[in-house]
N, C-alpha and C positions, 0 to 999 in steps of 0.2 A: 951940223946936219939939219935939212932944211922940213920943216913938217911933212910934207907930199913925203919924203924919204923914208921921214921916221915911220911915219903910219903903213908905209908899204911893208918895212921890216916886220912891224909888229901883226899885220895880217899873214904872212910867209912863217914868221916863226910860231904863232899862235899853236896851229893844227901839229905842228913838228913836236913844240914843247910838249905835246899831252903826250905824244906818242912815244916821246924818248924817255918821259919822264917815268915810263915802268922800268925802264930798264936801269937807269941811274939817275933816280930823284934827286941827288944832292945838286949836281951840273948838269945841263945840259948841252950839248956843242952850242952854238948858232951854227945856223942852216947858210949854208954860201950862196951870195946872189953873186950873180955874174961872174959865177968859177972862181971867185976870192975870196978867198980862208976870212972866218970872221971869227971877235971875239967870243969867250964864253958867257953866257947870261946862269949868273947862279940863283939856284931859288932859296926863297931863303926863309921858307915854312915846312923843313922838313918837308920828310918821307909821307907828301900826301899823293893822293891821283887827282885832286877836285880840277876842274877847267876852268883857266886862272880867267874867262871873262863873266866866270859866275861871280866874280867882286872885280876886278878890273875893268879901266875902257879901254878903248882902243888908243887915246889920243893920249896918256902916260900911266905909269905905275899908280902914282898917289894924285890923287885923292882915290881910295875905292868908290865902289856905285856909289849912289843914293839908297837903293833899295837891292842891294844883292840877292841872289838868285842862291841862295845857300841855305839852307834849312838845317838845323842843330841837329833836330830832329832823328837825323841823320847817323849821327855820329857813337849813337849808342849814349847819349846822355840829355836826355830833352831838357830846355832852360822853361822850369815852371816857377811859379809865382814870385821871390823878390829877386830871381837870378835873369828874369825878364828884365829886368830894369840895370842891372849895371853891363858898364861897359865892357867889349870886350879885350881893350888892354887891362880889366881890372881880375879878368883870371888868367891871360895870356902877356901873359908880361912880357912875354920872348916872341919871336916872329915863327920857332918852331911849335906850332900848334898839340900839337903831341906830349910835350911836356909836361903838361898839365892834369895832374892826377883827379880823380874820382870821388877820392875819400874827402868826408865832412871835416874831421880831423887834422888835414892837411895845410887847409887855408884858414879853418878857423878856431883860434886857443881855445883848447876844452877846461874851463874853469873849475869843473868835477876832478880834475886830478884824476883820469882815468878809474874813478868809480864806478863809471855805469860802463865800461869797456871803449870801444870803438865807435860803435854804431850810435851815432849822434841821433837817427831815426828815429829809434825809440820811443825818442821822448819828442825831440822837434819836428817840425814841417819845414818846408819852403817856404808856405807863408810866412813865416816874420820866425824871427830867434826866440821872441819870448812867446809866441804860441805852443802851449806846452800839449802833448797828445791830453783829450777829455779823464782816457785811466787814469792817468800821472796825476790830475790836478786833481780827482776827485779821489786821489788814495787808493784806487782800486785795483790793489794789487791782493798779496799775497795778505795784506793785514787788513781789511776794510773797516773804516771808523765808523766805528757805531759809537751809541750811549754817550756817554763824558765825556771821551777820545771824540767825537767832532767837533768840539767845540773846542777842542786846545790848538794853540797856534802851534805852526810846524817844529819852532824852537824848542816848546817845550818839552819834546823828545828829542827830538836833535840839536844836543848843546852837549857842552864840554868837551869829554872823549868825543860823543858824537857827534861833533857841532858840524854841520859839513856833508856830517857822511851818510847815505840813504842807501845805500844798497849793505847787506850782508847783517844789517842788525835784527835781533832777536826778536822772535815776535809771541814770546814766554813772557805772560803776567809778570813773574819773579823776576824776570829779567831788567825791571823799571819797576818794579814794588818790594823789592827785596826789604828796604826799611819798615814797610809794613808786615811784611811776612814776620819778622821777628819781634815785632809788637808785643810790650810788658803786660796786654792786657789778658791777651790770651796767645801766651807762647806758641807758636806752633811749632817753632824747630824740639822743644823739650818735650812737647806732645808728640812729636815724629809726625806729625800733620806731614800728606804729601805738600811737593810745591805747585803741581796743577791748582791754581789759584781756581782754574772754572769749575772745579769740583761746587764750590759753595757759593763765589762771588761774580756778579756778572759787571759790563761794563758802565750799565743803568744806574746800578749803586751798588756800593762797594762796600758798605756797613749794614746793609741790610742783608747779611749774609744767611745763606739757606741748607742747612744740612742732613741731608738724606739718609738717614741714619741705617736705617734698612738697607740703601743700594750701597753705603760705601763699607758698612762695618756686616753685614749678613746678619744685623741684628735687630728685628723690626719693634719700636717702641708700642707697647700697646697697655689698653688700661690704666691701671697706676701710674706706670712707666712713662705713659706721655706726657704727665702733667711734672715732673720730676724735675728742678732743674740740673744743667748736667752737672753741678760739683759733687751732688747730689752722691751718684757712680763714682764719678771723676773726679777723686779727692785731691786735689794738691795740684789742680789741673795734670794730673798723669791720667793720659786716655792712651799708653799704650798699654796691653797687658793685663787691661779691664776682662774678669770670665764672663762668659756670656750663659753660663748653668744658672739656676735659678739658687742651688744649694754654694755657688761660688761666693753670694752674697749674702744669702740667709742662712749662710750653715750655725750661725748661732741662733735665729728660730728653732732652725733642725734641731740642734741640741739640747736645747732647753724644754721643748714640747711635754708637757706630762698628761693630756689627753687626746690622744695615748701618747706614753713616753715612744718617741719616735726611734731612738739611740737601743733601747732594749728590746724591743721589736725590730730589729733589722730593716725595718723601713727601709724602700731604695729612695737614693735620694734625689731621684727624678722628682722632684714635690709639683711637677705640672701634675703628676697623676690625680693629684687630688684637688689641689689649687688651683685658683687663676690671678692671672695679676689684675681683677677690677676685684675681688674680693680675697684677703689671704685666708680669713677666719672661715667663715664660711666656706668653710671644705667640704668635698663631695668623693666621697669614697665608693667606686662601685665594686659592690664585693662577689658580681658576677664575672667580672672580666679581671678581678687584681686577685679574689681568692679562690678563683672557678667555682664556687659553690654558688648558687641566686638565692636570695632570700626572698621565699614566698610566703605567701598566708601571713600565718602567726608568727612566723620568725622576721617578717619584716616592722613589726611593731616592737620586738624586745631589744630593748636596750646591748648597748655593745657588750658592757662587762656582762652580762647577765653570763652569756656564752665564752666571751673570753674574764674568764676569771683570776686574778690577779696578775691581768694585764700579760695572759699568755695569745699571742697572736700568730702564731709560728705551728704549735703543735695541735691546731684544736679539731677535733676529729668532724669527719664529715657525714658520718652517718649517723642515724636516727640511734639503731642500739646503744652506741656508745654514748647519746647523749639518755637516752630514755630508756636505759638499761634497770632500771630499777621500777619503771613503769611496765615493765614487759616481763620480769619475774612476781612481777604480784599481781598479775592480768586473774583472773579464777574464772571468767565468764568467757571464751573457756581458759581453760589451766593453760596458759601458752607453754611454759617448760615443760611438763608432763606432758603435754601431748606432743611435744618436736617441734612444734610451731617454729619456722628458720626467723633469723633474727633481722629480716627485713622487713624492717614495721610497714613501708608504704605498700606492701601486697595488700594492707586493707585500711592502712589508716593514710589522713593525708595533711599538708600543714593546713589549711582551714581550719581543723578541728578534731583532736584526737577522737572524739567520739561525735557522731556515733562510726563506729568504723563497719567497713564493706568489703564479705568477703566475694571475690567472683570465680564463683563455683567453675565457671567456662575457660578458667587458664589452669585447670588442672588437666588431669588424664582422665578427668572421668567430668564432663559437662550434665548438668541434671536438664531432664526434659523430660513434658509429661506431667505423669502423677508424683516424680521425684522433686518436681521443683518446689512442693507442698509439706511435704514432709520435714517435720523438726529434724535438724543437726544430731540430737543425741539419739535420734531412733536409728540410724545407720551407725551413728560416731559414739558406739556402748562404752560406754566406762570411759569417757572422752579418747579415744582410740581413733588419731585421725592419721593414722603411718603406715599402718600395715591392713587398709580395710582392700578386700578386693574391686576390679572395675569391671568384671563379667557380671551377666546378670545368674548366669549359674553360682559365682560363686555366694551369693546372697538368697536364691532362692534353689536351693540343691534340694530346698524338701519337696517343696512345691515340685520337682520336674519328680521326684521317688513317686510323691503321691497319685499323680497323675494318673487315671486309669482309663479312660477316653480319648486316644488309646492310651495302651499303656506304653509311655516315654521311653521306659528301662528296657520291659520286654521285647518291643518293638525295635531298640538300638538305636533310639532317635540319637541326633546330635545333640550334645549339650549348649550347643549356639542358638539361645530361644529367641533372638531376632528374628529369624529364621519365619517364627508365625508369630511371636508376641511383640507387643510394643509397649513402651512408659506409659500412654495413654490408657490402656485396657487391659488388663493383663487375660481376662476370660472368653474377651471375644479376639480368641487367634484364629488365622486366617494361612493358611498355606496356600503356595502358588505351585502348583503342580510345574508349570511352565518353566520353572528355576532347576527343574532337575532332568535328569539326561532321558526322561518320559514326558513330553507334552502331551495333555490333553486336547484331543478335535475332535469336534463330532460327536456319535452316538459315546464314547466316552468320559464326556465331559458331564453324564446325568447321572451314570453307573454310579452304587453307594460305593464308599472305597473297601468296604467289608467286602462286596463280589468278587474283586481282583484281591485285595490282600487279606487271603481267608485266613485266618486261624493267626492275624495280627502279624502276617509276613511282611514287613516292608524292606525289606533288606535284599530279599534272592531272587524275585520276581524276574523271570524278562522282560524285555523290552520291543523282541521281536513280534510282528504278528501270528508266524508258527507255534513259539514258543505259547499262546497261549489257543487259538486255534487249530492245532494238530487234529485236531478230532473231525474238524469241519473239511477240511484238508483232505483227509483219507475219505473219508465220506462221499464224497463231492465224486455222480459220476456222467454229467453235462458239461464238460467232459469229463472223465476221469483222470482225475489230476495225478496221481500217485502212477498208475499203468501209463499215461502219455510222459512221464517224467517233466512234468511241469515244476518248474524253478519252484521253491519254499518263499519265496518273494512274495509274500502277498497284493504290497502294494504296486505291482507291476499293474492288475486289473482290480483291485477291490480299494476303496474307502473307507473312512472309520465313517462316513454319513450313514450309505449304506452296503450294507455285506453283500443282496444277492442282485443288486442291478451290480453286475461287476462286466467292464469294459474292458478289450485289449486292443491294445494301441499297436497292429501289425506293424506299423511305420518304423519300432524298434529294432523288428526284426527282416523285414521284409517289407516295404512300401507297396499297400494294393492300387494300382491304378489302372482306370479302365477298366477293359469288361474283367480284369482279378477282384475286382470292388464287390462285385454282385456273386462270383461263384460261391456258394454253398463250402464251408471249412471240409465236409468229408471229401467234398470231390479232390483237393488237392490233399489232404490229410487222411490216405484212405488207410483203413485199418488204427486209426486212431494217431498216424506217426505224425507227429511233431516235434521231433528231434533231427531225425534225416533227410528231410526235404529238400533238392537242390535249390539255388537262389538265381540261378543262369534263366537265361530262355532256352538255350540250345538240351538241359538237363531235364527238362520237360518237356519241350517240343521238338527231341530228335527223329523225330518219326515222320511229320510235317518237313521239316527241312532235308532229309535223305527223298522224300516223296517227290519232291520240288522238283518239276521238268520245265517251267518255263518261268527263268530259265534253269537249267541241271545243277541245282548247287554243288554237288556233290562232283561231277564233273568239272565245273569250271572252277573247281577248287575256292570256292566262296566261303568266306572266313563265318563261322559258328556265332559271331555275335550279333542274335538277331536283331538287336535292336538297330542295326545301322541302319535298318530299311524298314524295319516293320516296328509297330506300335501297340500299346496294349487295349489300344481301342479299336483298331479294327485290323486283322491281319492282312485280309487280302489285298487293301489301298496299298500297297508299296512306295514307299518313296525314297530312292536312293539320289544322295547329293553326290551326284560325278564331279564338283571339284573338290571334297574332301577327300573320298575316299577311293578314287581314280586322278589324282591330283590331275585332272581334265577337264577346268569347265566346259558345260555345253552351253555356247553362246550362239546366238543368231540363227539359221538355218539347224546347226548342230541340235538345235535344244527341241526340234518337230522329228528328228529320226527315228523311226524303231532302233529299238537297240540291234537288230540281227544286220544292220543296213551296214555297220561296223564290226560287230563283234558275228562275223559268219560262221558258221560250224562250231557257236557257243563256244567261240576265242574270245576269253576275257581278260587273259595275262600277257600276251603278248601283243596285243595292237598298237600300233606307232601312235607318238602322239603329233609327229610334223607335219605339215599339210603338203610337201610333197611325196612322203611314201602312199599317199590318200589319193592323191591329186599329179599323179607323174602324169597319166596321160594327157590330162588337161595342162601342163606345161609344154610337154614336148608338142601337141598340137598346135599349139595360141601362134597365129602370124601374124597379128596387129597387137605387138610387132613378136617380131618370131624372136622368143626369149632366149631356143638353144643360141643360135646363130650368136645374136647380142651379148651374151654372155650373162644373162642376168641371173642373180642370186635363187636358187631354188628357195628364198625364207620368201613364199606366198606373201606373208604376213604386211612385206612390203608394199605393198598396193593394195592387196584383196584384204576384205574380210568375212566375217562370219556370214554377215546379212545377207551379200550377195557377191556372188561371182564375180560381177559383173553390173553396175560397171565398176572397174577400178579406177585406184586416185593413187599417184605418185607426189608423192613431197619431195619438190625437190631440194627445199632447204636442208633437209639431208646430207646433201650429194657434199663436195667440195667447190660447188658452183649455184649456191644460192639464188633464184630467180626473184628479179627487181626491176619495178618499174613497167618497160615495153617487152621484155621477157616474159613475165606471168600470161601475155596475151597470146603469145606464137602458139603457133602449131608445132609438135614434137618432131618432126617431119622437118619442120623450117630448117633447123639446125641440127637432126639425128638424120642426114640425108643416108640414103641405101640403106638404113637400119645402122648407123653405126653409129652406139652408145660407147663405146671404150677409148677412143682416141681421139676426141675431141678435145681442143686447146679451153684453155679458163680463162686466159688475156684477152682484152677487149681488142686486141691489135691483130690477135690468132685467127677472129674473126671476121676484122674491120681492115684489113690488111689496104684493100681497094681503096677504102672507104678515107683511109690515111694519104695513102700516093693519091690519090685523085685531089686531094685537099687544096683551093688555091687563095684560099681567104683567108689567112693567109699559107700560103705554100709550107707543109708542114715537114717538107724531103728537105727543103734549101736551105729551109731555116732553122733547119737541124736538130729538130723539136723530140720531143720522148718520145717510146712508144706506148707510154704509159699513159692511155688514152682518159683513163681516170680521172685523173690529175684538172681537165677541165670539162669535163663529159660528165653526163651522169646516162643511168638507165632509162630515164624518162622521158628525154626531150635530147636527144642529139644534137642539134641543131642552136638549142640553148646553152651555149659552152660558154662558160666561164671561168677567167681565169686570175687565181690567187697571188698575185704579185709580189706580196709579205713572204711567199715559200721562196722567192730569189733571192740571191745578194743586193735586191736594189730594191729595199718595202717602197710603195707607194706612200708621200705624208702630204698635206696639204695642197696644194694646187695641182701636184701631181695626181694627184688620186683622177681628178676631171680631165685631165687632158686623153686626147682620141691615142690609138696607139701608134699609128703611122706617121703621127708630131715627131716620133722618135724613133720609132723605127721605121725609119725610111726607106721605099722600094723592098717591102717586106724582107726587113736584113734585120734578127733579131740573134745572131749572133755576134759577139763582139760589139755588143751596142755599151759606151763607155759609161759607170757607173760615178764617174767624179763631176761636180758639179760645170766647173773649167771647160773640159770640151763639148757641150754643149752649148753653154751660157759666155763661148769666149767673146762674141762678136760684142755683148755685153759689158765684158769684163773692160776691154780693149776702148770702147766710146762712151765710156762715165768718166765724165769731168766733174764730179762735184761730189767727190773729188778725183782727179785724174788719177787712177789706178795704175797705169802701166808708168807714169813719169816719179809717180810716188812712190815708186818701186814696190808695191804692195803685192801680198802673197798669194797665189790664183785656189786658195782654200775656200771658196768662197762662204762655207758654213760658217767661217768665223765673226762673220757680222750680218749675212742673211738667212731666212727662213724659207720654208719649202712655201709656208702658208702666204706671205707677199712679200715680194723683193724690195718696194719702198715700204715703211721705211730699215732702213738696213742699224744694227747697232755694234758698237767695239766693244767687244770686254775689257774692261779694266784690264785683265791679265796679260793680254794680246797687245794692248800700246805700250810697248819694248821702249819709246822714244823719249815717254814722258809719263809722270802721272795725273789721270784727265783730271784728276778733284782739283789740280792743283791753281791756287788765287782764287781768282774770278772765274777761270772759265767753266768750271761745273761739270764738264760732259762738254759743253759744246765748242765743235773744232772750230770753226772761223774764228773764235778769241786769239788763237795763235795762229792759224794757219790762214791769216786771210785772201791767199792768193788760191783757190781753189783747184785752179786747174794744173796746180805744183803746190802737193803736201810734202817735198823736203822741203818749202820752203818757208820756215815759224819767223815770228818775230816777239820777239821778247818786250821791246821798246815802248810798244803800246800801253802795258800796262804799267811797266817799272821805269819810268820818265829818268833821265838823265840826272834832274836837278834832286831826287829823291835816292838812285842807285849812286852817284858818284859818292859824297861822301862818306855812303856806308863803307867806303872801298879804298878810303885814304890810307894809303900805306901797303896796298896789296900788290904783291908782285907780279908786273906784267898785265895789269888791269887795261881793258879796252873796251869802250864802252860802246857794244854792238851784241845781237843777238849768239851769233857765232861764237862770239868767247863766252855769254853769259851761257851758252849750254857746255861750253868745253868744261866749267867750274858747276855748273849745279845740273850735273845729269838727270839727279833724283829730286829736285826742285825745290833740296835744302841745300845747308851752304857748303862749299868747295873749298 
């Protein structure tokens, strides 16, 4: 075959071979030139898709390029540092490409004996076989060298058993020191020493071990104890089992102690109580807190035996009698037994010093004060008699109150309680408080001798009343005559104990005088002396005045008897009756200038209307501006008129059910109650505007078939200023819409049926944007899905809404022309641009049906991972 030939075949079969080569990699036909069957060309690098002129030329199979157009890169296995350098028959040993495994392992002997597993990684790079990872070379795993261990070579842990082996060895001290651990100097296996080797020894050094005796045994070295060496405890090197009680060790001190013998005294044998371990001798006994008793005074200077006497430490009593019982029956100053004295010597004595001893008089039942705090002990305490003496002052001076004759005490029946007037300080100058008894002294008798009142030495039966001793003054008495007027025995109603005959009565008890009752003379209402039956009314005294009464007839218009509702006790004839209390009627306005007869005629007080049309009918049925029968209007006056005047009246008509607003409050009643007709007038603004709607041509408000709810843009105030709320329709007004005139849209005033989607308005839009072309790109006439009411450039896609692809996806960020760069046709992407042929093929070696065009890269990566 002549070259011209050959090179034709191999241009003809080139494009064929890629194509067929998805469908059967292994063969593919040759392609027939001139209708005759040709042979088959096999490939013979495996199930790849790559384009065999990415290493081929045209003009034979071998040699490949110079510089092939094939990137590893590719393939899911990039050639980094010394795999850059060798050949590719040197991992492709075979012409099927594919064969050739991944793993480290595979091509290269792992001389670990699969110690470290698989992943060769771990430890190596690509860079070079002996570049070991920084961890690996610096130890820095699970065990890091410190101390001693960096400076020993690798061997010296890894030898024998382990010579070799780095993964799975022990990284326990004992585990490599185990011949020390059993070291004859200081057994630790016999001592049960743990084998945490870091308990004591670090990696720094390893004999200069450190024992924390505290944290590992809970038992802290102190005092003595620290300077000890350990055989010391730790006889025989045995440190397990060691007590850590103080008597575990010195129970032979314990036992032997003979001051005091510890063993006979039951001593506990906590011996910290007393001891410490920097002094054992020097013991310190506190016999406040180990014998509850304290040693004060004089008992802190005597000797132990003194009190514990033949070394009794158990039974020795704790109070004073029992030690100083022999002190306290031979007392004679005074007789303590003879006189009872209780056998609690600290009521007067104390440990400072038995004598001189104090007794305080103030914790008995009887405290001395006074002249008693002077007085010698045996002048009360006869014949030392301190048991049965009493703590009244009667019971010690009962002669004193016999003898007594100023007054006389007895005869008199005084109390025998001479508190009462005497005191410890004076016994002669007593002092009675009259005030303390159910008679106070005031006034003129606070001077009186008491012989006046308690003649013949009565102090016992006296009264207390001022009758009881005034009776005489009483009957006597006849300014008034108290006894004939039956005046109360009450003295102190008008008299004082200051003075007797200025005496005051306080009528306000009985009877309040006010006004001109202030000034009348007592006989004129108390004629014949009575002051017992006097009525307290007005009507009881002045029924003669009130039956007299013609203007107006009390008595006739049946007016109620209590005069005070109108009259006063200052002056009768001012009358002043309040009509809205007591005619539940105020008189307001005009009403409050009338005679009374102007309403109440023929002295009619009970039945007078109080409505202002039983008053006022003629003046209803007359009124023709506007004539009320006719109209229908309410007989309640009240509604427009009032008191002040007639006339003029004022109707509110917020009242009504037709509240006046705006150019309402200005009409004439007349404007809109034409012929007088207030009942059947409409309240819709349309009831009234009916013309004013039909007539409407700006727009036509009949055609355009608008509400008659003239409210809606209208107001009371300006007709003509109508304005209309857009947001109340199915179509709110939002950005540029808002400005636009309304005939943009509703055109030839047609505001029916005007369409609410953005589409039929915006088609002629929709239909001549090339950029992109919307009707070729089949795109959806929704048009809110990428434009705003506020400006149509520029317009955006949501994420959600590009169904085709996702926009983040590569490079392109959001923006369409990276794929779509034919504008004026967005079905029309292209993938190529950015996924180059010489970088997608090989990722694709071996994929079934690969074709390297945008159209199959989307039929595989819809979602713009992989397919």
């Amino acid at each position: 075959m002549d070259r011209k030939r050959q090179l034709l075949l191999f241009v003809i079969a080139t494009p064929l071979l890629a194509g067929m080569a998805l469908q059967k990699p292994a063969e593919n036909p040759r392609p027939q030139v001139g209708g005759a069957p040709q042979a088959k060309v096999t490939n013979p690098h495996g199930p790849i898709a790559i384009a065999c002129q990415e290493c081929h030329t045209y003009t034979s199979w071998k040699p490949i390029r110079s510089n092939p157009e094939f990137s590893h890169d590719q393939t899911g296995y990039p050639l980094r540092g010394m795999h850059q350098k060798v050949t590719c028959t040197k991992c492709h040993t075979s012409l099927i490409f594919k064969n050739v495994s991944k793993n480290c392992a595979d091509c290269h002997a792992d001389i670990h004996r699969r110690q470290f597993g698989a992943n060769c990684e771990n430890c190596h790079t690509v860079k070079g076989w002996q570049v070991s990872n920084k961890d690996i070379r610096d130890h820095l795993n699970r065990f890091p060298l410190v101390g001693a261990h960096a400076m020993l070579a690798c061997e010296d842990c890894h030898k024998n058993a382990a010579a070799g082996q780095f993964v799975g060895l022990s990284t326990a001290c004992y585990s490599c020191h185990q011949k020390d651990f059993r070291t004859p100097v200081l057994n630790h296996v016999s001592s049960g020493f743990p084998t945490t080797c870091e308990n004591c020894h670090t990696a720094n050094s390893w004999l200069n071990a450190k024992f924390d005796h505290l944290k590992q045994t809970g038992f802290a070295l102190t005092g003595a104890h620290a300077t000890l060496p350990c055989t010391s405890c730790h006889v025989n090197n045995v440190f397990a089992g060691t007590p850590a009680t103080c008597f575990g060790c010195h129970a032979t001190d314990f036992n032997n102690s003979k001051n005091p013998p510890h063993v006979q005294l039951g001593l506990p044998h906590d011996c910290a109580t007393c001891h410490t371990t920097s002094d054992w001798l020097n013991a310190k006994f506190d016999h406040t807190v180990y014998a509850h008793w304290p040693l004060t005074g004089m008992h802190a200077t005597v000797q132990c035996a003194q009190c514990h006497t033949n070394n009794n430490y158990v039974s020795t009593p704790t109070d004073c009698y029992s030690c100083h019982k022999a002190d306290f029956t031979s007392a004679t100053d005074p007789n303590h037994v003879a006189s009872g004295f209780p056998t609690d010597c600290s009521v007067c004595h104390t440990t400072s010093g038995w004598k001189p001893s104090s007794f305080n008089h103030s914790a008995t039942a009887f405290p001395l004060t006074g002249a008693h705090t002077t007085v010698q002990c045996a002048q009360c305490h006869v014949n030392n008699n301190y048991t049965t003496l009493p703590t009244t002052c009667y019971g010690c001076h009962q002669a004193d109150y016999k003898a007594t004759n100023n007054p006389p005490h007895v005869a008199s029946g005084f109390p025998t309680d001479c508190t009462q007037c005497h005191n410890t300080t004076s016994w002669t100058l007593a002092t009675f408080n009259h005030n303390n008894t159910s008679f106070p002294l005031t006034g003129a008798h606070t001077t009186v001798p008491c012989a006046q009142c308690h003649v013949n030495n009565n102090y016992t039966t006296l009264p207390t009343a001022c009758y009881g001793c005034h009776q005489a003054d009483y009957n006597g008495t006849k300014d008034p005559a108290h006894a004939a007027s039956g005046f109360p025995t009450d003295c102190t109603l008008c008299h004082t104990t200051t003075n007797w005959t200025s005496a005051t009565f306080n009528h306000a008890s009985v009877f309040p005088l006010t006004g001109a009752h202030a000034t009348v003379p007592c006989a004129q209402c108390h004629v014949n002396n009575n002051y017992t039956t006097l009525p307290t009314t007005c009507y009881g005294c002045h029924q003669t005045d009130w039956k007299g009464t013609t203007n107006p007839n009390h008595a006739a218009a049946a007016f109620p008897t209590t005069c005070d509702t109108c009259h006063s006790t200052t002056n009768w004839t001012n009358v002043n009756f309040n009509h809205a209390t007591y005619a539940n009627y105020p008189l307001t306005g005009a009403h409050a200038t009338l005679q009374c007869v102007q309403c109440h005629t023929n002295n009619n007080y009970t039945s007078t209307p109080t409505a202002c049309y039983s008053c006022h009918k003629a003046d209803f049925t007359g009124t023709t501006n506007p004539n009320h029968v006719s109209s229908g209007f309410p007989t309640d006056c009240s509604i427009c008129h009032t008191t002040s005047a007639w006339s003029p009246s004022s109707f509110n008509h917020n009242n009504t059910a037709f509240p006046l607003t705006g150019a309402h409050t200005t009409l004439q009643c007349t404007q809109c109650h034409t012929n007088n007709n207030y009942t059947t007038l409409p309240t819709t603004c349309y009831g009234c505007h009916q013309t004013d709607w039909n007539g409407t041509t700006d727009p036509n408000h009949a055609s355009a078939g608008f509400p008659t709810t003239c409210d809606t843009c209208h107001t009371t105030t300006s007709w003509a200023g109508a304005t209309f709320n857009h947001n109340n329709t199915p179509f709110p007004l939002t950005g540029a819409h808002v400005n636009v005139a309304c005939n943009k849209c509703h055109i030839n005033n047609v505001f029916a049926g005007t369409p609410t989607d953005c589409y039929s308005c915006h088609k002629a839009d929709f239909t001549s944007t090339t950029n992109p072309n919307h009707v070729t790109a089949g795109w959806p006439t929704s048009c809110t899905t990428c434009h705003t009411t506020t400006a149509w450039l520029p317009a955006t896609l949501p994420a959600q809404y590009h169904t085709f692809f996702p926009l983040t996806h590569g490079n392109a960020n959001g923006v369409c022309t990276t794929c779509h760069t034919n504008s004026n046709d967005y079905s029309v992407f292209t993938c190529t641009n950015c996924h180059t042929a010489s970088a997608t093929n090989p990722r694709h070696s071996g994929v079934s049906g690969y074709v390297y065009n945008s159209v199959n890269c989307y039929a595989c990566h819809k979602s713009g991972g992989g397919g």
